[in-house]
Structures are given as structure tokens and as C-alpha cells.
C-alpha positions in Angstrom: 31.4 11.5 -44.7 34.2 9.1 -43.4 35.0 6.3 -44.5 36.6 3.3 -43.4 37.3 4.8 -39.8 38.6 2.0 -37.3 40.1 3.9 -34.2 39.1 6.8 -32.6 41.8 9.9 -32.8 42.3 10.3 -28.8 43.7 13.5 -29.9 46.8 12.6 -30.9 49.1 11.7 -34.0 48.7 7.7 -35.4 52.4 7.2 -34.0 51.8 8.1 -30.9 48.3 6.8 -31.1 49.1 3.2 -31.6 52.2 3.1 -29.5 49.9 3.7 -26.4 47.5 1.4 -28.1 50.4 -1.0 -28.4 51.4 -0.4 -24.7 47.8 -1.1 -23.5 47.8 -4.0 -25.3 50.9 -5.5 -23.9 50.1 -4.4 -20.3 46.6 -6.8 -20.7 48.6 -9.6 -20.9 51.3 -9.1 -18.4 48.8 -8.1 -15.6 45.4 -10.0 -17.2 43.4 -6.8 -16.0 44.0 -3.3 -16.6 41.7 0.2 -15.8 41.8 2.4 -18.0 39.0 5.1 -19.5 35.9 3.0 -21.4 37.0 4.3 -24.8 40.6 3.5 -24.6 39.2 0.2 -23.3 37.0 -0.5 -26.4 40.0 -0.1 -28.8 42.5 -2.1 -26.6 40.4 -5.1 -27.1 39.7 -5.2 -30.7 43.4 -5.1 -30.9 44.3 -7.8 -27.8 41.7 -10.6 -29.5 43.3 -9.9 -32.4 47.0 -10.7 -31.2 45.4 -14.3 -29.2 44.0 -15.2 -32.5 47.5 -14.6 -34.1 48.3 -17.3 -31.5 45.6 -19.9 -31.6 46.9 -19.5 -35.3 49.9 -20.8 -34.0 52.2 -20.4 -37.2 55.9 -18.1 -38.0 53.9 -15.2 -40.1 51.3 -15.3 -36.6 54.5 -15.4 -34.3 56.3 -12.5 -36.7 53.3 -10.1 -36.3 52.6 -10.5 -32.5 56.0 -10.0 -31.9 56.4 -6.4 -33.7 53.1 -5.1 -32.1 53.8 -6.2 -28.5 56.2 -3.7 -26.8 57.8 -6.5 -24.9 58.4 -9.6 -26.4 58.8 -11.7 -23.8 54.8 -11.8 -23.2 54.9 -13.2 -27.1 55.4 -16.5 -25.8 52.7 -16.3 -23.7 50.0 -15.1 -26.4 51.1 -18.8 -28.2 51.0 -20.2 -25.2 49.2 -19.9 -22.0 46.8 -17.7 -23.7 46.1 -20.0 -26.9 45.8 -22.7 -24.6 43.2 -21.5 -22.7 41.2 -20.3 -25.7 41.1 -23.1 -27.9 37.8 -24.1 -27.6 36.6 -20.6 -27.4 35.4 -18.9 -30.5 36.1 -15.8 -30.1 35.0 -13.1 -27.3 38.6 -13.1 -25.2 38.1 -9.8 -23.5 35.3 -8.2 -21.2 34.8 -4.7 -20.2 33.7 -3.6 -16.9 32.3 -0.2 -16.5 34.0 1.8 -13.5 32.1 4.8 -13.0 34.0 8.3 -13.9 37.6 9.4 -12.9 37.6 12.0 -10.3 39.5 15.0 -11.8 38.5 15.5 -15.2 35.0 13.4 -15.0 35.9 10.8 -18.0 34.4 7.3 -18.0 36.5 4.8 -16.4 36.6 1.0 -17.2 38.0 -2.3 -16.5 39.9 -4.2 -19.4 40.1 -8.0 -18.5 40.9 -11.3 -20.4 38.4 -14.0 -19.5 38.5 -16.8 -17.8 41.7 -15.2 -16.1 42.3 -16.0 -12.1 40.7 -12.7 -10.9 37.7 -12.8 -13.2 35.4 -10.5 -11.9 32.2 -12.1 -13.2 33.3 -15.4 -11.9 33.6 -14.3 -8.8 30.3 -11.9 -8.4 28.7 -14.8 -9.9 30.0 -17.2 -7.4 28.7 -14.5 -4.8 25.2 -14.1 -6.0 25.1 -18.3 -5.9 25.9 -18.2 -2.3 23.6 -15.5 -1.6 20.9 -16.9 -3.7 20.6 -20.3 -1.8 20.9 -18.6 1.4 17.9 -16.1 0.6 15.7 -19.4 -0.2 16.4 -20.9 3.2 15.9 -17.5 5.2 12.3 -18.0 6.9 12.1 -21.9 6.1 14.7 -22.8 8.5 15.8 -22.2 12.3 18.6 -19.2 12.2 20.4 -22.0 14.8 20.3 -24.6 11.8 21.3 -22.6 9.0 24.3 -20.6 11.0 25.6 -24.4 12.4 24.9 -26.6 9.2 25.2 -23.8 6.4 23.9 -25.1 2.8 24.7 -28.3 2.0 24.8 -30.0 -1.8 25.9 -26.9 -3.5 27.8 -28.3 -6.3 24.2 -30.7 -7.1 22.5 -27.4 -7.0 24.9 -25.9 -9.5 24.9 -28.4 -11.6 21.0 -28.9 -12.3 20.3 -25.2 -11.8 22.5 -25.3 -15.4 19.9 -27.6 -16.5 17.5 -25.3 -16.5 16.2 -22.5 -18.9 17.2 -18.8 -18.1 14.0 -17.6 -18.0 12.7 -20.6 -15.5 11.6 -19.0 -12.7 10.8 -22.2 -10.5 14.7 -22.5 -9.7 16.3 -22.1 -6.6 18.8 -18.9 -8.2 17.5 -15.9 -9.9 17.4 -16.1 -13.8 20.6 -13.5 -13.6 22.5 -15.8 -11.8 21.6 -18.4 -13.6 22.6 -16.8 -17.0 26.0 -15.6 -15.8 26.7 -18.9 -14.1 26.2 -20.5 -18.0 28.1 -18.1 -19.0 31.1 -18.2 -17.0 31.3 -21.6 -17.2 30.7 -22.5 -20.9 34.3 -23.4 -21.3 36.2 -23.6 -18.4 34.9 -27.4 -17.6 35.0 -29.7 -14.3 37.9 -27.7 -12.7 35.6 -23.8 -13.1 32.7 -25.7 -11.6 34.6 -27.0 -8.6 36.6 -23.7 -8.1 33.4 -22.0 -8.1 31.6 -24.4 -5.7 34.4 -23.4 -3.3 34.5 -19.9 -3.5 30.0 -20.1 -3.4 30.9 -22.3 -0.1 33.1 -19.5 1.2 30.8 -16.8 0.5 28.0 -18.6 1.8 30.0 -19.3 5.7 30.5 -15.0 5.2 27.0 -14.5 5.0 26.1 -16.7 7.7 28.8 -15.2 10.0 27.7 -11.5 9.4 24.6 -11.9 11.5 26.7 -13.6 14.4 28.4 -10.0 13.8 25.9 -8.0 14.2 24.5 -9.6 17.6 28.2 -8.8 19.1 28.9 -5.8 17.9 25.5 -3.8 19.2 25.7 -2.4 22.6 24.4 -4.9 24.6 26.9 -7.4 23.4 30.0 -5.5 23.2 30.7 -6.8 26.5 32.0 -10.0 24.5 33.6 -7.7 21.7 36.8 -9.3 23.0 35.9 -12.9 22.6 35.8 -15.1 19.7 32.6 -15.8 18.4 30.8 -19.7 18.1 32.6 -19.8 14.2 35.6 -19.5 15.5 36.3 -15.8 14.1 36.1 -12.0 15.8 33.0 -10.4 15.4 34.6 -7.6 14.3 36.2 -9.2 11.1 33.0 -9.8 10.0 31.1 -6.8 10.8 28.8 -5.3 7.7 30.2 -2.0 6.2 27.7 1.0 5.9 24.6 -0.2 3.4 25.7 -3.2 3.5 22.9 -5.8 4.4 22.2 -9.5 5.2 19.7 -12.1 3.5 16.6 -11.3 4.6 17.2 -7.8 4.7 13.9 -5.3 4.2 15.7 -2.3 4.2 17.6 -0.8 1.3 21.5 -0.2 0.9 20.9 3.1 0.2 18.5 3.6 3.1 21.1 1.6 5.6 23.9 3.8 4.2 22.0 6.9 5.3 21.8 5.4 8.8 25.6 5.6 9.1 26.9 8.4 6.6 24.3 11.0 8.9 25.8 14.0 10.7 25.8 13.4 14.9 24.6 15.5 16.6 27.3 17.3 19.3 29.5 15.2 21.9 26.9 15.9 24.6 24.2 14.0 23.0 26.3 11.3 20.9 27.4 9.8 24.5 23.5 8.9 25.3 23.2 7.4 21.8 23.5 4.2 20.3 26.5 3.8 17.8 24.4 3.5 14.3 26.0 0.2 12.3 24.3 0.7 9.3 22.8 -3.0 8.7 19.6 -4.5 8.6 18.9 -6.3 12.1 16.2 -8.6 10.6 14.1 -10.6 13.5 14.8 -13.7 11.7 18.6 -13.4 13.0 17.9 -11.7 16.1 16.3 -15.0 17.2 20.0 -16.8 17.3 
């Protein structure tokens, strides 16, 4: 039996174990996000929250350590720092992990290493997506396609803000209890500037949505006539238009259903000419109507 075991072996020696270790380490907080296989991942950031709690310590025997672990020490600094700084309030919890699917080649498990609360956050912004596409899903059917593509969905920071009044497992609100849990969650401590940044990027979301349908209309056959033109929103039709499975609120059809539509073989050149180019998106009648 083993005791006292705290890092996997990776197959190699402990030097060269914990200089790549070390080198992981230092690459999360130049670039804030790294990729890198899930269990490589795991031991990277037991070892990163331990160097930001060497600098929310703050002292010389803190600032000695962190600066023989990390390879370069100019990103020591920014551990006492920027990083500290940012995580003063925080208890602990400075990294997330993303799962990524395997690696193509030899099949291993892939991952995303990222500190929280960084710029490109990736929970902050899917979360900011599924608020947009939340409070557009609620409108869809209730109001005039012609209303909701011209006015859009006003009050969203309101919304926000007493949707995070609200229990997660309420079910009368206007997001889905998983939004609503990973919008408490990523913004538990980044205070009145995180809410405003993510009513802005909800707000841009939300005027994609709405100018996806618009896309559709004017990419089909009968309105690729006007392919040329700018739409009513001020934007090509073609910048806009839905990739393969992807669908629009309101949707019926499944992304995997919708990607079948437009991953398909053709049939030969003879018969492809009399067809209809396949898009891949769900023409609901509720946006046909605009």
C-alpha cells in the first residue's frame, strides 16, 4: 500500500517531473489559460493555488518560495500582485478545469487549465450566453417576431439582478435553474463591475440571436436575390448565418438532427443543381413570419 502519495508519476523521474510541473505552472499565469491533458491539469492547479496563496500571504519567506518554483521570475510580481489582488476576498478555489474532449493521436483526455475570474473566463462568458438565450426563449411565442427583432429585450441588468434573488431550484424565474446557479457563481466576487460587464456581453448575445433569423430569411433561395444587400440591422446576412446544427430560440429540431441535414452526402452534380442548398438550421414559423 502507498502512502503519502501526492503527484502522479507521468512516467518520468521527480526532476523532470516537477520541472514540467513547474513550467505548467508558470505558463498559467503568463497566459491565464492553458490546454493541456486532464491529469496534468489536476496537478498544475493544486500547485498554481498554492503559489497565489504564497501571495495573498504577502510576506519575504512567501516572496522567497514563489520565486524558486516559478521558472520565470518576472511573473513573481504578478502572483503578489495582480493575482493577490484579485483574490482577496476569495477563499480559496483560484483555478477551474474545463474538460476538452481527447487529443487526436494518441486518444488522451484533453483539458482546459484556467484562473478565474480572468478576462477570457469561459464560464462567464457561456453563462452570459445562456442569459441572453434564456430571456429570448421566454419571449419566443408571446411576442410579434417584428417586435422582438426591432426592440430586442429590454431591462436586462433588472432581470439579472432579481433573478440572483431567487433560489436555484425556483423554477418560476425567467432563466433556467443552471443559469441561474452559474450566474451566482460567477459573480460571487467580482462585484458591480462583473455584473455590468456581463449585462453587456448578455445584450450582445441577445442582438446575435435576434439577427440569426434575419439570416436565415436571406440566405434561402428565394432571398438570395438580396444576398448582396445589407440586411434591416445594419449587418450581411451572411455574417450571421447559423453553422451546421446550430439552431435558433424556438427551435424544435435537435442540433444533432440539424447537423445531419448539412454533414449528408449529395447526391451527383446532375441532381444537386435541381436541389435546394441544405443550411442546417431550424426555420421555425415563428421567424418565418418577419
Amino acid at each position: 500500500m502507498k502512502h503519502g502519495v501526492a503527484f502522479r508519476k507521468f512516467s518520468r523521474t521527480s526532476s523532470h517531473r516537477m520541472l514540467m510541473l513547474r513550467n505548467l505552472v508558470t505558463s498559467l499565469f503568463e497566459h491565464e489559460q492553458i490546454k493541456t491533458t486532464l491529469p496534468k491539469a489536476r496537478d498544475t492547479a493544486r500547485l498554481a493555488e498554492k503559489m497565489i496563496t504564497l501571495g495573498k500571504k504577502g510576506d519575504l519567506p512567501a516572496y522567497r518560495k514563489a520565486n524558486g518554483f516559478i521558472l520565470k521570475p518576472s511573473f513573481v510580481p504578478k502572483v503578489f500582485g495582480e493575482y493577490a489582488k484579485r483574490y482577496a476576498g476569495r477563499p480559496g478555489g483560484y483555478t477551474r478545469i474545463h474538460k476538452y474532449g481527447n487529443r487526436q493521436g494518441d486518444n488522451a483526455p484533453h483539458a482546459v487549465l484556467e484562473l478565474v475570474d480572468n478576462p477570457r473566463d469561459i464560464r462567464y462568458e457561456m453563462t452570459a450566453r445562456s442569459v441572453g438565450w434564456d430571456l429570448i426563449s421566454k419571449r419566443v411565442g408571446r411576442t410579434p417576431g417584428k417586435d422582438l427583432v426591432s426592440k430586442g429585450v429590454a431591462d436586462v441588468e433588472n432581470i439579472i439582478k432579481k433573478e440572483r434573488k431567487r433560489e436555484p431550484t425556483d423554477e418560476s424565474g425567467v432563466l433556467r435553474q443552471r443559469t441561474r446557479w452559474n450566474l451566482e457563481k460567477v459573480l460571487r466576487y467580482r462585484g458591480k463591475e462583473g455584473v455590468k460587464d456581463l449585462v453587456h456581453k448578455a445584450e450582445s448575445h441577445i442582438d446575435t440571436l435576434l439577427a440569426k433569423p434575419v439570416a436565415i430569411r436571406d440566405t434561402t433561395s428565394w432571398g438570395r436575390a438580396e444576398k448582396e444587400k445589407e440586411s434591416w440591422v445594419g449587418f450581411k446576412a451572411e455574417t450571421f448565418a447559423p453553422k451546421p446544427g446550430e439552431t435558433v430560440p424556438g427551435g424544435i429540431r435537435s442540433p444533432l438532427h440539424l447537423a445531419k441535414g448539412t454533414l449528408a452526402k449529395q447526391p451527383g452534380p446532375m441532381l444537386r443543381l435541381h436541389q435546394r442548398k441544405k443550411l442546417g438550421v431550424d426555420r421555425s414559423e415563428f421567424w418565418t413570419k418577419l
